[in-house]
C-alpha positions as CSV (number, residue, x, y, z in Angstrom):
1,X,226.2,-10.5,-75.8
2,X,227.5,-9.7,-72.7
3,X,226.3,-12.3,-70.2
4,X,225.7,-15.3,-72.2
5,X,228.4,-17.9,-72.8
6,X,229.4,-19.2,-76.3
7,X,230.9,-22.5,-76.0
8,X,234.0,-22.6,-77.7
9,X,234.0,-24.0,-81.8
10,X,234.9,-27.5,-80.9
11,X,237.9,-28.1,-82.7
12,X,238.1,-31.5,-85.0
13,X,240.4,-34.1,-83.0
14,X,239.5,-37.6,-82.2
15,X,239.9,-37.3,-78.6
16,X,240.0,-34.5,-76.3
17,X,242.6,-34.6,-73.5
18,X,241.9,-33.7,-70.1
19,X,243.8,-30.6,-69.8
20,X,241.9,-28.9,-72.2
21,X,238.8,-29.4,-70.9
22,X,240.2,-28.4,-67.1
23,X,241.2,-25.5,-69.1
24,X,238.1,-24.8,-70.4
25,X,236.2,-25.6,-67.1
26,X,238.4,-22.7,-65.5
27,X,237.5,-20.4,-68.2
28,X,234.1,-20.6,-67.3
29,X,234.4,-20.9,-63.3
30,X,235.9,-17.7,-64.0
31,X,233.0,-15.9,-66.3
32,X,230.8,-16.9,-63.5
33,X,232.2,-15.7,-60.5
34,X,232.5,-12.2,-62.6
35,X,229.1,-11.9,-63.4
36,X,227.4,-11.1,-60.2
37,X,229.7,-8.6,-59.7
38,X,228.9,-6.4,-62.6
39,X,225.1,-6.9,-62.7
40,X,225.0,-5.2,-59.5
41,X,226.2,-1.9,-60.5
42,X,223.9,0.8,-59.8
43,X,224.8,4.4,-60.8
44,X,222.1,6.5,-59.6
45,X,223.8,5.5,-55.9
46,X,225.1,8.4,-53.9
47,X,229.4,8.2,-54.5
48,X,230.9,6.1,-52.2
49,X,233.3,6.8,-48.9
50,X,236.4,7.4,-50.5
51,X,234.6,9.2,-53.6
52,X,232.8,11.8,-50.5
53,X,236.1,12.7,-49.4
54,X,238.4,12.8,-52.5
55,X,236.1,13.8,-55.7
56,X,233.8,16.7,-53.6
57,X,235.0,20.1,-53.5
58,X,236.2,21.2,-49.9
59,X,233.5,24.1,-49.9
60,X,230.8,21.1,-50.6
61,X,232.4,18.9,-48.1
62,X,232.3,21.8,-45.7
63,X,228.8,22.6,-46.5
64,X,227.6,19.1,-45.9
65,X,229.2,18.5,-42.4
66,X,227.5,21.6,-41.4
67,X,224.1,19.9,-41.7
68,X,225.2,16.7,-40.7
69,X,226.0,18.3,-37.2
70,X,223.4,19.9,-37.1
71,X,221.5,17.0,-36.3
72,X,218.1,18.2,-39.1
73,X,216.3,15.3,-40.7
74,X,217.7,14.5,-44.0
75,X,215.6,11.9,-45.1
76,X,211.7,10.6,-44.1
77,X,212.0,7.7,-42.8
78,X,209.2,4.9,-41.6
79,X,209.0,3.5,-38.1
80,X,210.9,0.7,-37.3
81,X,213.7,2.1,-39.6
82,X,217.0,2.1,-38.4
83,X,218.5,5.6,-38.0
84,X,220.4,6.9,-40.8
85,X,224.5,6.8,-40.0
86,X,226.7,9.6,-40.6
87,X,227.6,8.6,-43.5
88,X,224.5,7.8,-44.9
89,X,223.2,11.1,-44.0
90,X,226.4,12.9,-45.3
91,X,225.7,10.9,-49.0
92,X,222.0,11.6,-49.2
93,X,222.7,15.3,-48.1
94,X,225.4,15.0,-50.8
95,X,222.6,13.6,-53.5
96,X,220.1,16.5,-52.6
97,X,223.1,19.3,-53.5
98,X,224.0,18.1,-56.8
99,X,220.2,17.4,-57.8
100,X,218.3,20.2,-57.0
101,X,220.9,22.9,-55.3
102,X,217.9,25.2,-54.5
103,X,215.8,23.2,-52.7
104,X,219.1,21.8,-50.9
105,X,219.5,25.7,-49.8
106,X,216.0,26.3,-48.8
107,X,215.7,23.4,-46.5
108,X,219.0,24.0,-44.8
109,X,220.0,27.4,-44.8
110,X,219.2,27.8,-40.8
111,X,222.3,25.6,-40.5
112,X,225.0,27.6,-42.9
113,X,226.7,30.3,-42.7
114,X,228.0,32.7,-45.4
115,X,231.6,31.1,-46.1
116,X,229.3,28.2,-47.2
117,X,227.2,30.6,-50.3
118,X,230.3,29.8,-52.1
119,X,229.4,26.4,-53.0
120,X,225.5,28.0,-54.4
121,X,228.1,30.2,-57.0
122,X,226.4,28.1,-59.6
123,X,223.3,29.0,-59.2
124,X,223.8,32.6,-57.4
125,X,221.7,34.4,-60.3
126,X,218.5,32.7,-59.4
127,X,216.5,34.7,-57.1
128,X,215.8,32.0,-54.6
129,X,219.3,31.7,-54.0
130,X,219.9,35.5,-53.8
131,X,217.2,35.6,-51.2
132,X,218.5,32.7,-49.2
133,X,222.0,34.4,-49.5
134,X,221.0,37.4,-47.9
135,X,218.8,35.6,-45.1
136,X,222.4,33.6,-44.3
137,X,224.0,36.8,-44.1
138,X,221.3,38.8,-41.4
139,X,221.3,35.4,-39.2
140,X,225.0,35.5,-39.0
141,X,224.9,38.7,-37.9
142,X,222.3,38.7,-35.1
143,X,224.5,35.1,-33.8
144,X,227.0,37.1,-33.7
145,X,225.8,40.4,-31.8
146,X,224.2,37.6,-29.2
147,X,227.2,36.0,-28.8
148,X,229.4,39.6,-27.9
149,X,226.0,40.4,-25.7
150,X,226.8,37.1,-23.4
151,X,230.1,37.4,-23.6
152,X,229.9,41.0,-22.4
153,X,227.1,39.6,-19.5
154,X,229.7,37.0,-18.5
155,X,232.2,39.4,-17.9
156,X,229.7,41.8,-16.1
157,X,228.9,38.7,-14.1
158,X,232.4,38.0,-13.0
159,X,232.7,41.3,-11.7
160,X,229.4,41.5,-9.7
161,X,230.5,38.1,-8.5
162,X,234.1,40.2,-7.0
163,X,232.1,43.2,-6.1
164,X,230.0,40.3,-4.0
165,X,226.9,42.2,-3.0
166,X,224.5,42.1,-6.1
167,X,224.7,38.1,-5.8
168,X,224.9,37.8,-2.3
169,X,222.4,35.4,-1.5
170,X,220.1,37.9,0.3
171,X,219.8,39.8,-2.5
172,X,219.5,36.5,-4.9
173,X,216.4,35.7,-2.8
174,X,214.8,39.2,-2.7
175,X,215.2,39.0,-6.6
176,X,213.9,35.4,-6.7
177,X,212.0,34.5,-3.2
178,X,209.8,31.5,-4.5
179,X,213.1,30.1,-6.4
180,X,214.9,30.6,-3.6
181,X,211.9,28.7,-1.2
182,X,212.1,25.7,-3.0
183,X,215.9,25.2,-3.1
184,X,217.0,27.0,0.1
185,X,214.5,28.4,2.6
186,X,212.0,25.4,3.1
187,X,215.1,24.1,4.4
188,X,216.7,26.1,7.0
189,X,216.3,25.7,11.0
190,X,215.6,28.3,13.1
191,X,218.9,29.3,13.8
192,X,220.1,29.4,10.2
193,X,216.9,31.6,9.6
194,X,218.0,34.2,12.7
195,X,221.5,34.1,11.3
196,X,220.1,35.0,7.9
197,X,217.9,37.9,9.3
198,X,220.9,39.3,10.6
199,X,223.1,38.8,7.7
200,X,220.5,40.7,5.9
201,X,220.5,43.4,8.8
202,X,224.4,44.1,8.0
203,X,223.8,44.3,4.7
204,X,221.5,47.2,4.7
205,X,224.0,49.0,7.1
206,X,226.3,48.4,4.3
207,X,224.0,50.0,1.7
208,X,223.5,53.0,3.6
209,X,226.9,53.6,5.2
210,X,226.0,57.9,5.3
211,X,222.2,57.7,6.9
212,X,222.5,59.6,10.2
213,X,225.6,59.3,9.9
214,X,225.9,55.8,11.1
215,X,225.0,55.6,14.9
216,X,221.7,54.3,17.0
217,X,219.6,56.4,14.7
218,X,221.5,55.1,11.5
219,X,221.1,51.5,13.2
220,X,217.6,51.8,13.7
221,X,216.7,53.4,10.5
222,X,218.6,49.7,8.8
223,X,215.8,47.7,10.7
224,X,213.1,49.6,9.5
225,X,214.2,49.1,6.0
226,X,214.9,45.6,7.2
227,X,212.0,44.8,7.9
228,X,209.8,46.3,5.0
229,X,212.1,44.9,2.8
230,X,211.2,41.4,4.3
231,X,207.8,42.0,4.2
232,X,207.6,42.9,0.4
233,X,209.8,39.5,-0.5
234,X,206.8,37.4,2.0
235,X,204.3,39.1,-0.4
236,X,205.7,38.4,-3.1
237,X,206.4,35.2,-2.4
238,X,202.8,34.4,-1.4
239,X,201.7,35.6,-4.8
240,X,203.8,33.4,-7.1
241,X,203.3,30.5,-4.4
242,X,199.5,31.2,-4.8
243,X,200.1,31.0,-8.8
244,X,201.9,28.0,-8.5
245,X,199.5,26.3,-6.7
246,X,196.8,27.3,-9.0
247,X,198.9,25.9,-12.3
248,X,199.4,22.5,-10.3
249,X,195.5,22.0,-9.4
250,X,194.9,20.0,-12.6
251,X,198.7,17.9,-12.1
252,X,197.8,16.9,-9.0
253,X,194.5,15.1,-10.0
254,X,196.9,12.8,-11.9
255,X,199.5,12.3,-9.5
256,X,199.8,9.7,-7.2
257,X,198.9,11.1,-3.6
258,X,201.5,9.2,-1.7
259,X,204.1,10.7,-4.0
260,X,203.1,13.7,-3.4
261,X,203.4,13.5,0.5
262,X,206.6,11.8,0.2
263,X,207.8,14.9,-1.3
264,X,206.4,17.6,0.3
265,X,208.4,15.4,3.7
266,X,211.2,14.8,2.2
267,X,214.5,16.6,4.2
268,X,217.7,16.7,2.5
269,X,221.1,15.6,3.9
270,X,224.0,18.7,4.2
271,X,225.6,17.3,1.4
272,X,222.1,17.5,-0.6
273,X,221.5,20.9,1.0
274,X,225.0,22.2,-0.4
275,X,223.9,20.9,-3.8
276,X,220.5,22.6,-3.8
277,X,222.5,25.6,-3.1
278,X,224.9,25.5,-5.5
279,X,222.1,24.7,-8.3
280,X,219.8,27.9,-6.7
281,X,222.7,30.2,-7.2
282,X,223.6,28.6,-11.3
283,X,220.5,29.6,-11.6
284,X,220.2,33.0,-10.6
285,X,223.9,32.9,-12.9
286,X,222.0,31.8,-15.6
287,X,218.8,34.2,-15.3
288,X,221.5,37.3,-15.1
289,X,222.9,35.7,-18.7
290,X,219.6,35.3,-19.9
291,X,218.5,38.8,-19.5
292,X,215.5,38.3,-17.3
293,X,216.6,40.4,-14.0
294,X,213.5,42.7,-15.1
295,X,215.5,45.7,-12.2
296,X,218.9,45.5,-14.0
297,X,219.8,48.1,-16.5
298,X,221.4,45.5,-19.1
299,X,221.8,48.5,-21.4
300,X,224.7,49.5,-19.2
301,X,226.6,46.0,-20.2
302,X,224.9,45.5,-23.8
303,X,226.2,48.8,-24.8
304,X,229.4,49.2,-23.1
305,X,232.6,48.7,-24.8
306,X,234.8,48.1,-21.8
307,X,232.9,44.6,-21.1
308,X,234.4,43.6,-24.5
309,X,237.9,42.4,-22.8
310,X,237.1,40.2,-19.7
311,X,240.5,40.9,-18.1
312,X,240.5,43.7,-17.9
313,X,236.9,44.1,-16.3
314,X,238.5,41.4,-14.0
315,X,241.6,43.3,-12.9
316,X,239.5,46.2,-12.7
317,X,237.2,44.2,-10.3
318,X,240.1,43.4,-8.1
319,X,242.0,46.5,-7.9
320,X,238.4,48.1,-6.8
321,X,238.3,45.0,-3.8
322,X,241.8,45.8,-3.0
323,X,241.0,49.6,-2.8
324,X,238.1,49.5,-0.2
325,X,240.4,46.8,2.0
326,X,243.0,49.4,2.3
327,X,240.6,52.1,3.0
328,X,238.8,49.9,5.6
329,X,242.1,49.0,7.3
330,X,243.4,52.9,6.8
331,X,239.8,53.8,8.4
332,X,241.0,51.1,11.3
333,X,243.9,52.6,12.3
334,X,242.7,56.2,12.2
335,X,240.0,55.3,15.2
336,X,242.8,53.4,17.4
């Protein structure tokens, strides 16, 4: 049998010579050191490296680094384990596909995509799979549609960005005032809040260019507005301050109350100031992107074909800057 060692039929001679039994010695040295070898073979084991990457299909192979990215849990695991390695998780991903292919579909199918149903074709008559198959296909398509609806925001965003006045940062904080409190206004001196008033002041003669037809009157009627339109973003700004405060009642019995003061005193350098700003303003980037101006009419970039091609939205941006700079300079010279 395989594994046991028969000692050689002694053959009849009066004396043995000590080459032989080196020989035989060898012989046996070399039986041995095979042994271990081949009692250790275990083929229930997922294939090896070299078998992952040569023997499996490309559409398998594809289909398994697309959960392996992914980052899902592959396998349950105690605490204390050590964390599975790429490859370890590519050959027990590998192990679940080729033992039960419909399970391996159910459990994953929020990571694939339809160019990976061709490596189900075996098992594409089953129900399950025809289900799955068709969940694939829906989830592609809504990925898709979200990512042509942020890619049509972007370019709507890089063109309100040119245009300069709908993310101007008056109008950021009128949209925003308690965002714009704790990353900006808590900040600013005196002076920097008189230069903003009046910032704000040109702004609205900007918006209405025809009232009056410019003038005192016209002037006058821009501090009105002015001023009701600051005293709707104080409001508001009380309100989701009051809110705020309410939600951190219960936080605050748990933190530390010299922490606390330490923050509510801390005052940022200019450079920390610039940074507050530039993160206030991602932001408000962000929150366009996101959908969650609640007064913008995203139906007229969701819907409209000519946000598909960010160029062009971009030249069109800048041929509409150049435009009014031409007409403000052709204005100029006019009145001189």
């Amino acid at each position: 049998m395989w594994g046991e060692i028969t000692e050689p039929r002694a053959k009849i001679q009066p004396t043995p010579s000590d080459k032989c039994v080196q020989d035989d010695q060898r012989t046996v040295s070399e039986i041995l050191a095979i042994l271990p070898r081949a009692s250790h073979i275990d083929h229930s084991e997922p294939l090896q490296d070299t078998q992952v990457s040569q023997d499996v299909p490309a559409e398998v192979r594809a289909l398994l680094e697309a959960v392996v990215v992914s980052g899902s849990q592959v396998k349950s695991q105690q605490i204390g384990d050590a964390e599975l390695t790429t490859e370890e998780r590519r050959k027990e991903l590998l192990h679940q596909y080729r033992s039960k292919p419909l399970v391996f579909l159910e459990r994953y199918h929020r990571w694939l995509t339809p160019e990976h149903l061709l490596a189900f074709s075996h098992v594409s008559a089953d129900p399950r799979a025809q289900h799955y198959s068709e969940v694939i296909q829906r989830q592609t398509a809504g990925n898709t549609h979200k990512t042509q609806v942020r890619n049509q925001r972007y370019a709507a965003l890089r063109a309100l960005q040119k245009e300069g006045l709908y993310f101007s940062e008056e109008q950021m904080r009128t949209r925003e005032p308690l965002l714009y409190e704790q990353y900006i206004g808590q900040y600013l001196t005196d002076e920097e809040v008189i230069e903003r008033s009046q910032e704000a002041m040109l702004g609205g003669a900007q918006l209405e260019p025809a009232i009056s037809g410019g003038g005192a009157t016209g002037g006058f009627t821009n501090l009105l507005l002015n001023s009701y339109q600051e005293s709707l973003i104080q409001c508001r700004l009380q309100e989701e301050q009051d809110k705020e405060e309410g939600a951190q009642e219960e936080e605050d019995d748990e933190e530390d109350e010299e922490d606390r003061v330490q923050e509510e005193t801390w005052e940022p350098t200019t450079e920390e100031k610039a940074l507050l700003r530039e993160e206030f303003i991602s932001q408000m980037h962000q929150r366009f992107l996101d959908g969650k101006d609640t007064d913008f009419n995203y139906s007229e970039v969701d819907e409209n074909p000519d946000y598909d091609n960010l160029d062009i939205v971009e030249r069109d941006a800048e041929e509409k800057y150049f435009d009014e700079d031409d007409e403000e300079e052709d204005e100029e010279i006019m009145t001189e």
